[in-house]
LUMPAVO-939774 format. One record per residue (C-alpha): residue number from 1; x, y, z. Coordinates in nm, 3 decimals. Layout:
<recs>
<rec NUM,<X,Y,Z>>
...
</recs>
This chain:
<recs>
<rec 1,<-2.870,8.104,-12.818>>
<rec 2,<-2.957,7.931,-13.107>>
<rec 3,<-2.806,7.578,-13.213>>
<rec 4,<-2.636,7.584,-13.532>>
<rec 5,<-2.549,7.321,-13.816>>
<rec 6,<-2.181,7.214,-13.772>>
<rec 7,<-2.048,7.068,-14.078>>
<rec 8,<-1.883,6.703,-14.048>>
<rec 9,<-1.630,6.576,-14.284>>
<rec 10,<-1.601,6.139,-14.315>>
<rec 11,<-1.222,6.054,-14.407>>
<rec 12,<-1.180,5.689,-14.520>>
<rec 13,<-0.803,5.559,-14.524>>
<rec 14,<-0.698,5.281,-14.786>>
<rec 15,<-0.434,5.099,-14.947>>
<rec 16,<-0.421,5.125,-15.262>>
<rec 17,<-0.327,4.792,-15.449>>
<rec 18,<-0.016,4.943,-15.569>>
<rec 19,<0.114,4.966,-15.236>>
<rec 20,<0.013,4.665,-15.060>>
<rec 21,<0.323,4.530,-15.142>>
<rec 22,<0.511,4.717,-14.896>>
<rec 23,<0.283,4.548,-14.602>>
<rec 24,<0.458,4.196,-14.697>>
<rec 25,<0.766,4.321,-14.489>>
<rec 26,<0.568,4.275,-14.153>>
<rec 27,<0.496,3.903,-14.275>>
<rec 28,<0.788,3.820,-14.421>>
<rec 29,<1.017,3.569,-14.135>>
<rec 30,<0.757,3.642,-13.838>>
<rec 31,<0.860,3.289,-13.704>>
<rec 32,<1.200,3.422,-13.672>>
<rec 33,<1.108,3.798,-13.544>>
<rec 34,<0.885,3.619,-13.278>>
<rec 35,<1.154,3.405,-13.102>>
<rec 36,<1.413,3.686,-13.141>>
<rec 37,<1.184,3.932,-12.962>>
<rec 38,<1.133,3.647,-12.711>>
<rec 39,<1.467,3.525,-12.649>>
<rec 40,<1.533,3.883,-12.612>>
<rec 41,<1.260,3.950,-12.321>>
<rec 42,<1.235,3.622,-12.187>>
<rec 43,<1.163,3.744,-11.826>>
<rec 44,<0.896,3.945,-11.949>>
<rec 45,<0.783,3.638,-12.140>>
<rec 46,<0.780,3.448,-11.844>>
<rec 47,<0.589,3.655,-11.648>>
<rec 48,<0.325,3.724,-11.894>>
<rec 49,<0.258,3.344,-12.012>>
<rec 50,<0.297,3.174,-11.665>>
<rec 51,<-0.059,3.358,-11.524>>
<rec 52,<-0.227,3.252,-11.850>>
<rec 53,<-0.096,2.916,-11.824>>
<rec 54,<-0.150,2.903,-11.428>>
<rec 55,<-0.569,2.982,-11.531>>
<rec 56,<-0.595,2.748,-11.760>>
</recs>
């Protein structure tokens, strides 16, 4: 059997700069999302930054 050409097809994803102003939502009060989300798991918290601290 012969090998034949297979045809590829590059797709490139963007913002467009009309819509980057939706992505300010993630940014906007992170301070406050982070210690929420913490105070919320803080066992998990603990066990996750006590190794890293323990290493260093």
């Amino acid at each position: 059997m012969g090998k034949q050409p297979v045809k590829m097809r590059a797709v490139v994803y963007a913002l467009s700069p009309f819509q980057q102003k939706i992505m300010s939502g993630l940014w906007k009060d992170l301070p406050a999302k982070i210690t929420h989300k913490v105070s919320e798991n803080w066992i998990s918290a603990t066990l996750l930054l006590t190794p890293l601290v323990g290493t260093y």
